[in-house]
C-alpha positions as CSV (number, residue, x, y, z in Angstrom):
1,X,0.0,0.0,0.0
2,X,0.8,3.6,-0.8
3,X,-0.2,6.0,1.9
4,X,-0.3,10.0,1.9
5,X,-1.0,10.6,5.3
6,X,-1.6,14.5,6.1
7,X,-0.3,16.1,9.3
8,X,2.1,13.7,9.1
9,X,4.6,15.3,12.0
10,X,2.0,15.6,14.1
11,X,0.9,13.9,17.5
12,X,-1.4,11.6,15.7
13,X,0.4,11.6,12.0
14,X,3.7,10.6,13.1
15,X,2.6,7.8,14.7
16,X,0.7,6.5,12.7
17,X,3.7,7.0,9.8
18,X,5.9,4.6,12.1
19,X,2.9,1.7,12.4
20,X,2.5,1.5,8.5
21,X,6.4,1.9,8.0
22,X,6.7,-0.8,10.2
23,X,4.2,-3.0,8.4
24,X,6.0,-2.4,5.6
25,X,3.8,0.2,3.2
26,X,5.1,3.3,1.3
27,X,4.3,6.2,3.3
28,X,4.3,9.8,2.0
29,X,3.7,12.7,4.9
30,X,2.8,16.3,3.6
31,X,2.9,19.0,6.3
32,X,3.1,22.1,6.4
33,X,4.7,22.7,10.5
34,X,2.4,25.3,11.4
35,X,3.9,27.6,14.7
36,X,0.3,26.5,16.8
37,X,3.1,24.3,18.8
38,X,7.1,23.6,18.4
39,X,8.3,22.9,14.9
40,X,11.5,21.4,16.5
41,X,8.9,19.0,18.5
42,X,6.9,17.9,14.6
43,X,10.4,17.6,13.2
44,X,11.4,15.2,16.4
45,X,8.0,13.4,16.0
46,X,9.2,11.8,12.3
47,X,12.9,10.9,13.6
48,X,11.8,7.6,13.2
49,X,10.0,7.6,10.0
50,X,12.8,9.2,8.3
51,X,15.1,6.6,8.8
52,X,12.9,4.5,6.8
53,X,14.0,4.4,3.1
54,X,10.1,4.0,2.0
55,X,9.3,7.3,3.6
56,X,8.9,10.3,1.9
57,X,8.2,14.0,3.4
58,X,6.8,16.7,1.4
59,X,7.1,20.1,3.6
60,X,3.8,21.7,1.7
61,X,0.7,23.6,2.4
62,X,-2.9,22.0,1.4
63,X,-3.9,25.4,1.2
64,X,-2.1,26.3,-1.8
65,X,-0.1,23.9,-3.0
66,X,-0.8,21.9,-6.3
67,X,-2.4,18.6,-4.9
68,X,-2.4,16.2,-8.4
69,X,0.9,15.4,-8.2
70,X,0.8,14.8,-3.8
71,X,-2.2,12.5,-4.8
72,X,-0.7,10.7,-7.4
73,X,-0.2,6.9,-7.0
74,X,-1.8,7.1,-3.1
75,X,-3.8,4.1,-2.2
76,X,-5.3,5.7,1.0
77,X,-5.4,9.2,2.0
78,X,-5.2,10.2,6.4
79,X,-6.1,12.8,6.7
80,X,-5.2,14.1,10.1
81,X,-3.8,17.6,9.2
82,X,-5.9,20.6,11.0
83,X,-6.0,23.1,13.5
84,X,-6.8,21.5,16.8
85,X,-8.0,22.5,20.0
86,X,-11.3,24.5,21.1
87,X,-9.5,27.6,23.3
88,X,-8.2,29.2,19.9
89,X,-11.2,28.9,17.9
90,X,-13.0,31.6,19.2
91,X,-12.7,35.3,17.9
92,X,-10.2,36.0,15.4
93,X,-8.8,32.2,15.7
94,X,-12.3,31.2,13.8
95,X,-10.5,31.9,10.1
96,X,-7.6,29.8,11.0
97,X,-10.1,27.0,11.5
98,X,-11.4,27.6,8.5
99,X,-9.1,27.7,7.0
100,X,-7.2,24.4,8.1
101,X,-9.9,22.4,8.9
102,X,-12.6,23.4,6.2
103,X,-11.2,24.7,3.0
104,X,-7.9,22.2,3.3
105,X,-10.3,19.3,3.5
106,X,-12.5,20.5,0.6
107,X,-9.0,20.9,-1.6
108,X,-7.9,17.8,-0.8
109,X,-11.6,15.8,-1.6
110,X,-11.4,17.9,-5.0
111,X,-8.6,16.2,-6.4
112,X,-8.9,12.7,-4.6
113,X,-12.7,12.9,-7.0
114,X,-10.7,12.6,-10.0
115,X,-8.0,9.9,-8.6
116,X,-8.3,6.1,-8.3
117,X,-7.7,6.3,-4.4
118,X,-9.2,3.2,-2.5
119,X,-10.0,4.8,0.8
120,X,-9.9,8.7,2.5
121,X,-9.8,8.9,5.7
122,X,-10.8,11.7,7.8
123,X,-9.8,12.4,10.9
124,X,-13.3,13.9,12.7
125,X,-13.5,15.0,16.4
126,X,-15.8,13.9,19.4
127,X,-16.4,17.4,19.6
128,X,-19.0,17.4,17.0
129,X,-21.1,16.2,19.9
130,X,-20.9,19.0,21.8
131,X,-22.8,18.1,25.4
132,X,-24.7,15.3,23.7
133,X,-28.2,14.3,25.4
134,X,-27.1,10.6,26.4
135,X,-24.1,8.3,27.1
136,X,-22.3,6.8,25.6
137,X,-23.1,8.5,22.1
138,X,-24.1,7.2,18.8
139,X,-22.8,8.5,15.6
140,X,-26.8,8.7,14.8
141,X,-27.5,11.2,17.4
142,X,-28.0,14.8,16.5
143,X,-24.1,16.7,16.4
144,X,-24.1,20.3,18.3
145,X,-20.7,21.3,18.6
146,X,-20.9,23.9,20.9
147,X,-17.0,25.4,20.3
148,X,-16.0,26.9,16.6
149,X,-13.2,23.9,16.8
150,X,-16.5,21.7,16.7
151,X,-18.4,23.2,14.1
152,X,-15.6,23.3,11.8
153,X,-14.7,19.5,12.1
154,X,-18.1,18.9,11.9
155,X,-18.7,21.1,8.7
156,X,-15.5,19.0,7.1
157,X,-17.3,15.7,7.9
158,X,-20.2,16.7,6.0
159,X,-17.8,17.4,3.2
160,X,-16.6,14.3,2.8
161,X,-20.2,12.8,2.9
162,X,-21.0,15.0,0.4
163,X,-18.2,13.8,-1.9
164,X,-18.5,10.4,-1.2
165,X,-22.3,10.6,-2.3
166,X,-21.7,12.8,-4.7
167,X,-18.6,12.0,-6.8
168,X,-18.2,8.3,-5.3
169,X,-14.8,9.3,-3.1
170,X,-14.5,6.4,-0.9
171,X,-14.2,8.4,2.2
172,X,-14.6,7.3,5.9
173,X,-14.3,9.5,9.0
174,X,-13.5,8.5,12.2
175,X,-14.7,10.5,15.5
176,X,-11.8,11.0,18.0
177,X,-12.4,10.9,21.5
178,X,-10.0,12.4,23.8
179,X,-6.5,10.9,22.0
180,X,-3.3,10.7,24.7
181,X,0.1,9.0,24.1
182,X,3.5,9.4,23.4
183,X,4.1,12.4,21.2
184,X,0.9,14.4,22.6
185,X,0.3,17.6,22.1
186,X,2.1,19.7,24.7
187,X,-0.9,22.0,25.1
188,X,-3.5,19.0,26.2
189,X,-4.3,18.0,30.0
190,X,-2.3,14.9,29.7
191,X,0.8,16.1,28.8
192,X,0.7,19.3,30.9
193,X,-0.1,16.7,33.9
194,X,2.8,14.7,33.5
195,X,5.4,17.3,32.8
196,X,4.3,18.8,36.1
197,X,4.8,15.9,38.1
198,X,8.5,16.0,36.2
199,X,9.5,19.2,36.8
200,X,7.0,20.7,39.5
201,X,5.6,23.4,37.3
202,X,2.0,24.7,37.6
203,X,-1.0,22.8,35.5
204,X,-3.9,25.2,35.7
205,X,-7.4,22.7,35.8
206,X,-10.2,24.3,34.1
207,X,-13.3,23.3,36.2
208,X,-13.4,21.5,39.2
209,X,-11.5,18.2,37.8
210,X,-15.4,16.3,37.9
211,X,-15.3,16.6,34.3
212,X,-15.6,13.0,32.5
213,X,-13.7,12.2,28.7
214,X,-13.3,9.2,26.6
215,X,-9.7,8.5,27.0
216,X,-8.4,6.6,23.7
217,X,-4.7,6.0,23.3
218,X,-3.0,7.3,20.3
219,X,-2.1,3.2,19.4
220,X,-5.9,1.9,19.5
221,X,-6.6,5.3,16.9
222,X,-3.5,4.3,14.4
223,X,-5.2,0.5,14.6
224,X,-8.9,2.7,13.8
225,X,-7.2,4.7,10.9
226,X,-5.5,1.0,9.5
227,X,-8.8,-1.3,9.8
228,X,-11.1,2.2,8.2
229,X,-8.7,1.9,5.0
230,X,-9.4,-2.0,4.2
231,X,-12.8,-2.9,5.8
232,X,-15.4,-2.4,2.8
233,X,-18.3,-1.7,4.8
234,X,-16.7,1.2,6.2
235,X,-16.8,3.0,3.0
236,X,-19.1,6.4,3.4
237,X,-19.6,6.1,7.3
238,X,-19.0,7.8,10.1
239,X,-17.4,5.8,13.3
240,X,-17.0,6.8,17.1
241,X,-13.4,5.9,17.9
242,X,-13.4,5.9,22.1
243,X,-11.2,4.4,24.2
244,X,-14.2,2.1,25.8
245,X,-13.9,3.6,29.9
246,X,-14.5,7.1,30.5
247,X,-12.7,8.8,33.2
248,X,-12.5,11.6,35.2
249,X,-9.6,13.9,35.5
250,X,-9.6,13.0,39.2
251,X,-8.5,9.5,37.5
252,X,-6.3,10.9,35.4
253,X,-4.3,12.9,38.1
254,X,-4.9,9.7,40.0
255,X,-2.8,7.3,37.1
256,X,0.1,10.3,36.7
257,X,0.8,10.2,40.2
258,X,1.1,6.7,39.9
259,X,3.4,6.6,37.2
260,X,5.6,9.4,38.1
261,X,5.5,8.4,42.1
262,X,4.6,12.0,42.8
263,X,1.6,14.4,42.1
264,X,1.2,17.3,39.8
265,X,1.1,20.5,40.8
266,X,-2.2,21.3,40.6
267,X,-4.1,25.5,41.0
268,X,-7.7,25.3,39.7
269,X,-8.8,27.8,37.3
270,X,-12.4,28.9,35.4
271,X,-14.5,26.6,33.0
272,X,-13.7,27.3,29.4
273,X,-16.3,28.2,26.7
274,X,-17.1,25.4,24.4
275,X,-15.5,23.1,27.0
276,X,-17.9,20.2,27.3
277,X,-18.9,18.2,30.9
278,X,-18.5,14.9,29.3
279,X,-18.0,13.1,26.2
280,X,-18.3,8.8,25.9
281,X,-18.2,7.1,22.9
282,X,-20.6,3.9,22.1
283,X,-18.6,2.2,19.9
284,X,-20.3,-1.1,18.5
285,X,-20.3,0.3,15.2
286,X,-16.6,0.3,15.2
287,X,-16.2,-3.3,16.3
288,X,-18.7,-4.5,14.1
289,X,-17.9,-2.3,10.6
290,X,-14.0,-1.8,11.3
291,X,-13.5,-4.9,13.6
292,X,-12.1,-2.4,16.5
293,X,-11.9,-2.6,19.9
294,X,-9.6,-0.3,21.9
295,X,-6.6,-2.3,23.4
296,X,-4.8,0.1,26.3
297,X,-6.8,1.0,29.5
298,X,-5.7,4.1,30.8
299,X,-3.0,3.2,33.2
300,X,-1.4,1.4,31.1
301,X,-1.6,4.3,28.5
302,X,-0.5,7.0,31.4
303,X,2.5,5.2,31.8
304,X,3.5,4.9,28.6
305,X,2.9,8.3,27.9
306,X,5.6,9.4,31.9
307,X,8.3,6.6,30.2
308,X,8.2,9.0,26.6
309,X,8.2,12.3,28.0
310,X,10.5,11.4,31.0
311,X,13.0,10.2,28.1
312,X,12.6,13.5,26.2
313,X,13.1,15.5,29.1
314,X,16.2,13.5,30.6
């Protein structure tokens, strides 16, 4: 298999470069290293992959650059690339985020219409959700993101279905709930927990640490992405990807203390707008269309996650 895999030096991106790389496929990243976090940290993230004679990066915006010949030859299309996180998607952030997360997408289902591609997979958010009526949550219940972030993964989800429908692109998007793991974003709660049980500086909890996610670690979403490119009757759906327990961030403090032997150092600060309470995925569809089942519980995954980020900070 040929994969073009977008956002490739990203949290999710990169890892999933080293599982195909490591199964043996052609792999072909294409990012752009926006500033939203450390381009040293993206460059670090594909250390691996690049020592891989089967890897190829292309250092290239979706936003303008010429996308025939970046599609040419691809088997599958990830696409992970996008402007994440809900606290920058208010105010003036909204035009980054649609910019990245709308327009990009609707570039890249363009040209995949007119290419022989077998599968496009979209990376989707939990946070179309928004604070859903019941848990866990189907993909057939009613989406209302209540961030920008939300609305515009939403609105590039409906793209794809649209271009799948329309133009036959075989596209499949899978709904991310709460990803953690080695190579994490250094913004996101996990990370920020760990690194202050390392070094003792200040994690600032927004709300009252009551608040309840779908943990999924970042190996059971590479394993979503791979099973979503081969299982035919994933072609044109939609798919909760969860990691099958949610937990508080009480439990998560609880599993970093564990790992590191000491707590965090913990203030408590104001909910956020477009934060939700709680997210939980019901994901039967998943297992039964994709043949998924998450494999990491969350204490296992928490300690995975201390090990990498102890190592890059020794």
């Amino acid at each position: 298999m040929r994969a073009l895999i977008t956002g490739a030096a990203g949290f999710v991106g990169s890892n999933l470069c080293d599982q195909l790389l490591a199964e043996g496929h052609e792999v072909v990243g294409i990012d752009c290293f926006t500033d939203y976090y450390s381009q040293d940290r993206k460059h670090s993230n594909l250390a691996q992959a690049r020592q891989h004679d089967s890897f190829t990066l292309l250092e290239a915006d979706l936003l303008t650059c010429d996308l025939d010949p970046v599609l040419d030859g691809a088997d599958v299309v990830f696409h992970q690339a996008g402007q994440p996180g809900v606290r920058l998607s208010w105010a003036d952030g909204f035009e980054t985020y649609v910019q990245l997360n709308i327009i990009a997408t609707q570039r890249l289902l363009e040209v995949a219409k007119r290419k022989p591609i077998d599968r496009l997979v979209y990376a989707s958010s939990s946070s179309v959700y928004g604070s859903a009526d019941r848990y866990p949550t189907l993909e057939t219940d009613v989406p209302a993101p209540v961030s920008p972030y939300g609305v515009t993964k939403l609105a590039a989800e409906h793209l794809c279905s649209l271009y799948h429908h329309n133009f036959g692109v075989p596209t499949v998007s899978l709904r991310y709930f709460t990803v953690y793991g080695p190579r994490q974003r250094p913004d996101m709660a996990t990370h920020r927990l760990i690194d202050s049980a390392l070094t003792g500086s200040e994690f600032t909890m927004f709300g009252d640490g009551s608040q309840i996610r779908d943990f999924t670690f970042v190996d059971d979403i590479v394993q979503a992405n791979i099973q979503a490119a081969s299982a035919p009757q994933a072609v044109g759906g939609v798919f909760n990807i969860g990691g099958g327990a949610a937990a508080t961030m009480h439990d998560v403090v609880a599993a970093v203390t564990a790992a590191a032997g000491k707590s965090p150092n913990i203030t408590f600060g104001a909910k956020v707008p477009g934060d939700v309470f709680r997210t939980g995925a019901d994901i039967s569809s998943a297992a039964e269309n994709l043949g998924w089942q998450p494999l990491v519980g969350l204490c296992d995954g928490i300690h995975r996650q201390y090990v990498d980020l102890s190592e890059q900070l020794a």
